[in-house]
C-alpha positions in Angstrom: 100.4 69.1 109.3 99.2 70.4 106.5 95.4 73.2 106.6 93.0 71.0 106.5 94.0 68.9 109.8 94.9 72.0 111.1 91.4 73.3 111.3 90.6 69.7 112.3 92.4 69.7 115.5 91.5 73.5 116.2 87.6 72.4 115.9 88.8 69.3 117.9 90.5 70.7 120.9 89.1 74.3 120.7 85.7 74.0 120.1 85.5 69.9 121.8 84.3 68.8 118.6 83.9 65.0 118.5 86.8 64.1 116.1 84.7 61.8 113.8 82.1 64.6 113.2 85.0 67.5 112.3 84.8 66.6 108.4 84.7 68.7 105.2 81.4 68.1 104.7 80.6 69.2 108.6 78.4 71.9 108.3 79.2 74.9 110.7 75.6 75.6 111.5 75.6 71.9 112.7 78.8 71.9 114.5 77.4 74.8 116.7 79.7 77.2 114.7 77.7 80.7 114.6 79.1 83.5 112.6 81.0 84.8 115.7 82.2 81.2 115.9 83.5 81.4 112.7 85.2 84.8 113.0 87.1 83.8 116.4 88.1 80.7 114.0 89.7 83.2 111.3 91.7 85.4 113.6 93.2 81.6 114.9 93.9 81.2 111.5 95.1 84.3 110.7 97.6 84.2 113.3 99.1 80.9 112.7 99.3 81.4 109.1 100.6 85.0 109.6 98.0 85.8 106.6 95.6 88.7 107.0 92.1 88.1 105.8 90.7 90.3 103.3 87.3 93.1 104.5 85.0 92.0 102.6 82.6 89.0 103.8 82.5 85.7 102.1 80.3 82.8 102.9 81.2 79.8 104.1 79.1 77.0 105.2 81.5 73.9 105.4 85.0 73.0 107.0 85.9 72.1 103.5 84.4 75.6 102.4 87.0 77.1 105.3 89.5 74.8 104.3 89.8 75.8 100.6 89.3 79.4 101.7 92.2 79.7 103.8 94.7 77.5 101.7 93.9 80.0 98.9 94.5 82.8 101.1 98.1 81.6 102.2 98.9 80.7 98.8 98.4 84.5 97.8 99.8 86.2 100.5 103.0 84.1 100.4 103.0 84.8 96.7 102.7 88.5 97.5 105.2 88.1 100.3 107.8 86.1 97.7 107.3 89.0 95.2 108.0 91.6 97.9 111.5 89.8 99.1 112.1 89.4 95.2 112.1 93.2 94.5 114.4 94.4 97.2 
């Protein structure tokens, strides 16, 4: 299962998101996501992905928005990780 359905089954079973209106183009704001919505979604994220997400705020308004946010995030951090287990 790759990201994208991943977030589509957590907005799906966690938030009882009909499963025809969890899209990329889904707004948040219209899925009843809030900001604190969204946070609780990132630390989900975060620790199934074992990623860490970065301080600084960044603004996302879509499940695709989320979707491209995270891949890019596990893409770095396993690059970093890689690197890491390279230099030992």
């Amino acid at each position: 299962m790759n990201i994208r359905e991943r977030l589509q089954q957590i907005l799906i079973v966690d938030y009882k998101i009909a499963p025809e209106r969890a899209t990329e183009d889904a707004r948040l704001d219209d899925l009843g996501i809030d900001s604190l919505g969204l946070m609780e979604l990132m630390f989900k994220v975060e620790d199934e992905y074992d990623i860490r997400l970065p301080l600084e705020q960044v603004e996302l308004n879509t499940m695709g928005e989320v979707a491209v946010y995270v891949e890019k995030l596990v893409a770095k951090q396993s690059a970093v990780k890689l690197q890491k287990a390279h230099a030992r």
